[in-house]
N, C-alpha and C positions, 0 to 999 in steps of 0.2 A: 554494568551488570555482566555483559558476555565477554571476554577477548577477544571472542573466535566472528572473524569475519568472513566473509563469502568471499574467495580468489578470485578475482576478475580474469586469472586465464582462464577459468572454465566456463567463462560466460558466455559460448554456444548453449551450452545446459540449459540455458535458462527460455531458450525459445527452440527447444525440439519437438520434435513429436510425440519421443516418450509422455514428455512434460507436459504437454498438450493431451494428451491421451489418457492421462490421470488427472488433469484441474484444466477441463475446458474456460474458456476465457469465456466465448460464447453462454454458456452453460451460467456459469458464476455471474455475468454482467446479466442476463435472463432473470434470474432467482435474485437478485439486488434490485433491480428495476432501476431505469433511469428516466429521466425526463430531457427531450430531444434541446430544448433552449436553458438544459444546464449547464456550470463549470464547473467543471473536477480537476484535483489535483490527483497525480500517481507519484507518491512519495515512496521512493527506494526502488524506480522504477525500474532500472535495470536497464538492459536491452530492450526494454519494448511489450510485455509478454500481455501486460496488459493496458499498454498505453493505445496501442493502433485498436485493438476491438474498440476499446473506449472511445477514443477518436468519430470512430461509425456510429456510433450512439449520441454524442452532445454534442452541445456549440464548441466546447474551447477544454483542453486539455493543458493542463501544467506538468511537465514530467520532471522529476529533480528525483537526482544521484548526487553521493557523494563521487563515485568514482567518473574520471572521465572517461574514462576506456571504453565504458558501459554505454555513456552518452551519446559517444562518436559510432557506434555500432547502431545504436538507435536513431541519429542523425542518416545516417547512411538508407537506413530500411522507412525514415520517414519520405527523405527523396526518392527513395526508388517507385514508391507505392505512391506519392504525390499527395500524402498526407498532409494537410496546409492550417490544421487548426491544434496544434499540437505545438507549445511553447517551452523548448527543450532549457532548462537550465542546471549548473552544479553549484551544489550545496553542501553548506556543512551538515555533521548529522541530525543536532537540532535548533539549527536556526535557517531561516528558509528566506530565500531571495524575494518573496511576497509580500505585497499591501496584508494588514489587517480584514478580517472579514470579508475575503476577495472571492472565495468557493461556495459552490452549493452542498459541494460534498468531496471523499478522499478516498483514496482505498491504498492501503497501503500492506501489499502483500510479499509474507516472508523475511520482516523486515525487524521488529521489535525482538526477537530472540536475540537478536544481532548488538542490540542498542545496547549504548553504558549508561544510560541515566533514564529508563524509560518513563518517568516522572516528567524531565525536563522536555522530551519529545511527546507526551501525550499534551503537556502546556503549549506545543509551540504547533501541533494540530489542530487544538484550540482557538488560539490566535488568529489562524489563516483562514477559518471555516466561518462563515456566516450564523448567528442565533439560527436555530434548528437545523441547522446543516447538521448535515450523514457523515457518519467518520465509518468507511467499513475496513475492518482487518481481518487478513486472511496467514494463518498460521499455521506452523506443522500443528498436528492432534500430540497433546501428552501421551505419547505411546509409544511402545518398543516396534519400532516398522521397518522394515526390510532399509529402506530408505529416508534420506535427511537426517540431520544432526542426533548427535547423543541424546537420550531424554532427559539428562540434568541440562540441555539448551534447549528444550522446550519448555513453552509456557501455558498453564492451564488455562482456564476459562476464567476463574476464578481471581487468578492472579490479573488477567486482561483488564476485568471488572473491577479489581480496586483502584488498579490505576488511575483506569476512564472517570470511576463515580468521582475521584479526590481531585479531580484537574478540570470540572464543571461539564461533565458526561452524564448520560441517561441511556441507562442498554436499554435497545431495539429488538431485533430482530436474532437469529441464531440458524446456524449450518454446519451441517458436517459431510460434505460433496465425497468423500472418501476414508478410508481408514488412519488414512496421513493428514488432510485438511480439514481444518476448522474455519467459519468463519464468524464474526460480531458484530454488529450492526448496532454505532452508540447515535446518540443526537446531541449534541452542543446545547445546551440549558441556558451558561449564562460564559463570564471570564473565566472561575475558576484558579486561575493563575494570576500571581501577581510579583 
């Protein structure tokens, strides 16, 4: 789908305050809801931005990157903070180091505009999620903003939706925290993918 992927040298970016300050972690994991004896995975997690709030909310966190650069930076901020339920792994982009129906739920933020087969990665979210498990994705807004990618790499609402309903999704919930973020809240139905 994209070419254009996210340069890992600039992945300070991804956990400043600017960026904090425009898509509270806090805020967004709030407006999601969680349940304290769940597991979630944070697929395309990056540095962190929202694996550690997550962390303070569930039982057990799964964080997977394709890059390691990201990982090792997030490794780093999990020891310092003495975060201990957070299970760092690197992955390809859509196939994941995890059992089948291992999650309660995913959030996977900034990350599909990115993807080359978002078909194939909305199946392999599928896969890893539990029947009624939460798939939340959080997006730039189709819109010309000051900030983030060109809007021929962003993805409507629309476009989210066909994917999720054709790979065994049911939309949930909906948000839009700022002028730049969107977010979607699907439920896992059945396989979908085969």
């Amino acid at each position: 789908m994209s070419a254009h992927k996210f340069n890992p040298e600039n992945r300070k970016k991804l956990t400043s305050k600017e960026r904090e300050a425009i898509l509270p972690p806090a805020l967004v994991l709030k407006d999601i809801g969680l349940g304290s004896h769940t597991v979630w995975a944070d697929i395309g997690c990056g540095t962190g931005f929202f694996t550690i709030p997550l962390a303070k909310e569930v039982q057990q966190v799964y964080a997977l990157d394709i890059r390691a650069e990201m990982l090792d930076d997030l490794n780093k901020s999990l020891t310092q903070l003495q975060v201990l339920n957070v299970k760092v792994l690197q992955s390809e982009e859509s196939r994941f180091p995890l059992p089948n129906q291992l999650v309660d739920g995913i959030i996977t933020s900034l990350v599909i505009h990115e993807v080359d087969d978002p078909v194939v990665f909305f199946c392999e979210l599928n896969r890893i999620l539990k029947t009624d498990g939460r798939l939340v994705v959080i997006e730039w807004a189709k819109a010309s903003t000051e900030m983030g990618p060109p809007i021929d790499h962003r993805l409507s609402v629309q476009q989210l939706d066909d994917w999720a309903l054709a790979t065994g999704f049911v939309k949930g919930k909906s948000w839009q925290w700022s002028d730049n973020f969107i977010g979607v809240e699907y439920s896992r139905i059945n396989e979908g993918c085969r």
